[in-house]
Backbone bond lengths (Angstrom), bond angles and torsions (degrees), N, CA, C in turn:
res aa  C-N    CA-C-N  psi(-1)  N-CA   C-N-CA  omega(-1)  CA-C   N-CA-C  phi
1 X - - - 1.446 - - 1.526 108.45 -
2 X 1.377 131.42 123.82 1.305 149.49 -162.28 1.895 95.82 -82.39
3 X 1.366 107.21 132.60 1.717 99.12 168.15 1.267 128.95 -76.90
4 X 1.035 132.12 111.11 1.494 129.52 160.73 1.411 129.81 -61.62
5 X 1.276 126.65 163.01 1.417 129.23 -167.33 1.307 100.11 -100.05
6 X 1.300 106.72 147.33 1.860 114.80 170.06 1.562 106.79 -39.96
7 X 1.231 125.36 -14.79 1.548 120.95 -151.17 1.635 93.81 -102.01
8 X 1.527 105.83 -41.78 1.813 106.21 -178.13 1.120 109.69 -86.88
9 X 1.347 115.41 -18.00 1.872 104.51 167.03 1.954 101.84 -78.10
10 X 0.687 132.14 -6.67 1.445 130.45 -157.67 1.792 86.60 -105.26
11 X 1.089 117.88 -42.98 1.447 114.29 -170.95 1.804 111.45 -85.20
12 X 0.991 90.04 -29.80 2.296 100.65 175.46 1.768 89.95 -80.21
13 X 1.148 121.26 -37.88 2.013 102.33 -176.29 1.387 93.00 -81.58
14 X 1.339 136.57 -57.57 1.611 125.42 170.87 1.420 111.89 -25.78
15 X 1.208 106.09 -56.28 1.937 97.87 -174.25 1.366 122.65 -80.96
16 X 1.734 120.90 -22.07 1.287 135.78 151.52 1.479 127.19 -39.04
17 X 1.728 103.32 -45.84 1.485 120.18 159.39 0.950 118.09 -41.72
18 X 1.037 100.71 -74.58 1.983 129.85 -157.22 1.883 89.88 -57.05
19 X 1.159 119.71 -33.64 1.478 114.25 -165.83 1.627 113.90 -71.22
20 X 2.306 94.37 -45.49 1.622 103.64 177.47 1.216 100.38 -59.99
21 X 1.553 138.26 -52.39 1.484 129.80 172.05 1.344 120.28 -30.93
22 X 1.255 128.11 -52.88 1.248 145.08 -143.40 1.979 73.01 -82.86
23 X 1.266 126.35 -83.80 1.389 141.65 176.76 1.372 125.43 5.38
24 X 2.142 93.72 -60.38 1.296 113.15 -149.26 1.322 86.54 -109.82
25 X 1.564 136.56 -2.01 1.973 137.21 154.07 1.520 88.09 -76.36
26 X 1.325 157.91 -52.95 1.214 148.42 -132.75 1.407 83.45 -94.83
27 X 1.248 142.78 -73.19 1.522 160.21 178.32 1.582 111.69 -5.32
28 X 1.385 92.42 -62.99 1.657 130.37 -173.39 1.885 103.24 -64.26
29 X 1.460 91.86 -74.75 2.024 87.59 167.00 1.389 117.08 -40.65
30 X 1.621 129.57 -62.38 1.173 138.33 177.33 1.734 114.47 -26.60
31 X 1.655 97.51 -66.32 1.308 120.66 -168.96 1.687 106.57 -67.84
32 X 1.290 105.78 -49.53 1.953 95.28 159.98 1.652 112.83 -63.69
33 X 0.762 117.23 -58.72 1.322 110.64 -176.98 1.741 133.72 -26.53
34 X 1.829 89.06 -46.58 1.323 100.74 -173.53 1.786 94.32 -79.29
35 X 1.340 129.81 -43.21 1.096 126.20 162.68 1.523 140.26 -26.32
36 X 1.761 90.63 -39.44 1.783 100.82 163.18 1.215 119.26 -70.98
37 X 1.428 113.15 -39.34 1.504 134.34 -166.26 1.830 91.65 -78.44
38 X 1.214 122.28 -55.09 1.729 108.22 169.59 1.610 121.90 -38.60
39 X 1.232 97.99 -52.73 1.461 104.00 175.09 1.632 129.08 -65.93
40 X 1.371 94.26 -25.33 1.692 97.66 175.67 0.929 101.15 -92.04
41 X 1.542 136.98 -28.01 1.909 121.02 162.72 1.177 117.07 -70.75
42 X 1.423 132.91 -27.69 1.705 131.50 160.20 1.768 89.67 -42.64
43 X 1.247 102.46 -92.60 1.636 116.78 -167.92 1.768 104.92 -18.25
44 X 1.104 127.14 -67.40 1.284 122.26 -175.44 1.524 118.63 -82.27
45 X 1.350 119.74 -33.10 1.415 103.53 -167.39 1.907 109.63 -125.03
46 X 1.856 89.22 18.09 1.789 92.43 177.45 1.180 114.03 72.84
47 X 1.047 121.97 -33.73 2.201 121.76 164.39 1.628 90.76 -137.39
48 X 1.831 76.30 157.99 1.759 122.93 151.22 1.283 142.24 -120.85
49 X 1.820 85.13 41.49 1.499 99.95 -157.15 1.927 83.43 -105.23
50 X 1.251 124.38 124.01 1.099 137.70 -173.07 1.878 132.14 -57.37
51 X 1.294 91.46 -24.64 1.324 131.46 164.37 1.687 118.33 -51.63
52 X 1.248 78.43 -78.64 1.278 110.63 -179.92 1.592 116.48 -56.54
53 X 1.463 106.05 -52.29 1.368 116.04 164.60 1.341 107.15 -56.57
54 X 0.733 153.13 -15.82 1.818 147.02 155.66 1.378 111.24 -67.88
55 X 1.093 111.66 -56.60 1.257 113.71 -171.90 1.472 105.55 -44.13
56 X 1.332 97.72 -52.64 1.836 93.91 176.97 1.081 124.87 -90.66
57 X 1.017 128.05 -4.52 1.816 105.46 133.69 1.275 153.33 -79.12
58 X 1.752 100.12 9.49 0.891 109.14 176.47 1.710 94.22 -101.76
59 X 1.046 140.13 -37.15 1.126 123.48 147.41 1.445 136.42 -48.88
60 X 1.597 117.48 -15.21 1.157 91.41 151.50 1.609 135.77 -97.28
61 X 1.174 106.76 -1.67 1.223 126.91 162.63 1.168 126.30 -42.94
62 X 1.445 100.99 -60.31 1.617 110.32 -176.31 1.975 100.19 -74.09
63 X 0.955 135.05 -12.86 1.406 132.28 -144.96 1.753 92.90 -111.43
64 X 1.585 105.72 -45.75 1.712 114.21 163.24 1.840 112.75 -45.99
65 X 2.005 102.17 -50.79 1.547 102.02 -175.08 1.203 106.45 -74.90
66 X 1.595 144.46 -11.91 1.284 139.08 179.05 1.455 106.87 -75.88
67 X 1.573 116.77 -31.51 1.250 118.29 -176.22 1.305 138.94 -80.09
68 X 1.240 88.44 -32.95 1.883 126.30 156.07 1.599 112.06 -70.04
69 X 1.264 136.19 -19.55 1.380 135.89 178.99 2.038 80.35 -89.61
70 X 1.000 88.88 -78.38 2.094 95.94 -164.63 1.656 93.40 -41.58
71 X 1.386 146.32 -33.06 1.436 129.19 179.90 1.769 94.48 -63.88
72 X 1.392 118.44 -61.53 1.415 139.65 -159.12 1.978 90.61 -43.29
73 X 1.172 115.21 -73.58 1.197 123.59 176.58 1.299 126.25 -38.67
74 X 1.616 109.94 -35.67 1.491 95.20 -171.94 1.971 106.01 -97.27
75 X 1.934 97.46 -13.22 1.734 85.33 160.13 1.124 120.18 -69.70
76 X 1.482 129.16 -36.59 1.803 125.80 179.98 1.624 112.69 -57.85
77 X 0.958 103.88 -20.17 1.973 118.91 168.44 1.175 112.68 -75.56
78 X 1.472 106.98 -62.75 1.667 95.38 165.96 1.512 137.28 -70.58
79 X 1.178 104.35 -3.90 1.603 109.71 171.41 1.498 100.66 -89.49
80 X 1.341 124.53 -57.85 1.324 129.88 -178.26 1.543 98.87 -45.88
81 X 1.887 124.81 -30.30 1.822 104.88 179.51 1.439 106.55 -83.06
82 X 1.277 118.06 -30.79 1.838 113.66 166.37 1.073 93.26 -52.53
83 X 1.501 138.58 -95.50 1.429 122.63 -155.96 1.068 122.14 -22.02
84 X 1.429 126.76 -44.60 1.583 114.09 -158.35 1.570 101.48 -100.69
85 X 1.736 128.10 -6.91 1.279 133.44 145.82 1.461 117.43 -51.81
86 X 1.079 110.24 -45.64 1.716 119.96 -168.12 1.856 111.13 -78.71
87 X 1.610 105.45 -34.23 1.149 120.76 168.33 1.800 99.68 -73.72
88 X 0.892 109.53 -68.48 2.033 97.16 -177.81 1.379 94.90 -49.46
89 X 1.046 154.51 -52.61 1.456 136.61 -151.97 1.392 104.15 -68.28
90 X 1.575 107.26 -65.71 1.748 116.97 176.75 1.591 89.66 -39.66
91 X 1.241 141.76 -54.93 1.479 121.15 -165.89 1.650 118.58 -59.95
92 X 0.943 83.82 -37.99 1.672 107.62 -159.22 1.875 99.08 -66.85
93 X 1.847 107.82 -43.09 1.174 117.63 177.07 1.505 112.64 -61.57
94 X 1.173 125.02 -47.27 1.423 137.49 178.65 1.267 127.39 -69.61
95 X 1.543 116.89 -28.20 1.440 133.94 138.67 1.572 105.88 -37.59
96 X 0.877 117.78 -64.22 1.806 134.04 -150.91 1.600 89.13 -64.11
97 X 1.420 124.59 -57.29 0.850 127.57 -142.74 1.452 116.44 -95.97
């Protein structure tokens, strides 16, 4: 190991500092942050337990695609009752005519 001078050890712990600083400000935001974000998933979904929060979206997931299949279904019904309106009319017109 090569010796360094009081001056380059003094300048590598200066920047070593400056980094845990830099670390333990990033740390601090992080750690509030997720704290806000706990609280705004309490507030809306009753936990911030992460788990759990899956769980319900995966329930709502599936409960959105059940709802979206039953919308999907009941337009192919209603197009399928135009059709057979639009088909009696065209009949009905061609009769007439």
């Amino acid at each position: 190991m090569t010796a360094r001078t009081i001056e380059a050890l003094k300048q590598e712990y200066e920047a070593l500092n400056e980094q845990r600083i830099k670390a333990e400000t990033e740390f601090e935001s992080a750690n509030k942050n997720l704290k806000t974000l706990q609280a705004q998933a309490t507030d809306e979904f009753g936990t911030s337990d992460a788990d759990e929060l899956k769980k319900m979206l995966k329930k709502m997931e599936a409960e959105n695609e059940q709802q979206r299949s039953e919308y999907q279904d009941l337009l192919d019904k209603i197009n399928g009752e135009l059709k057979s309106v639009e088909e009696a009319t065209s009949v009905s017109d061609s009769a007439e005519g």
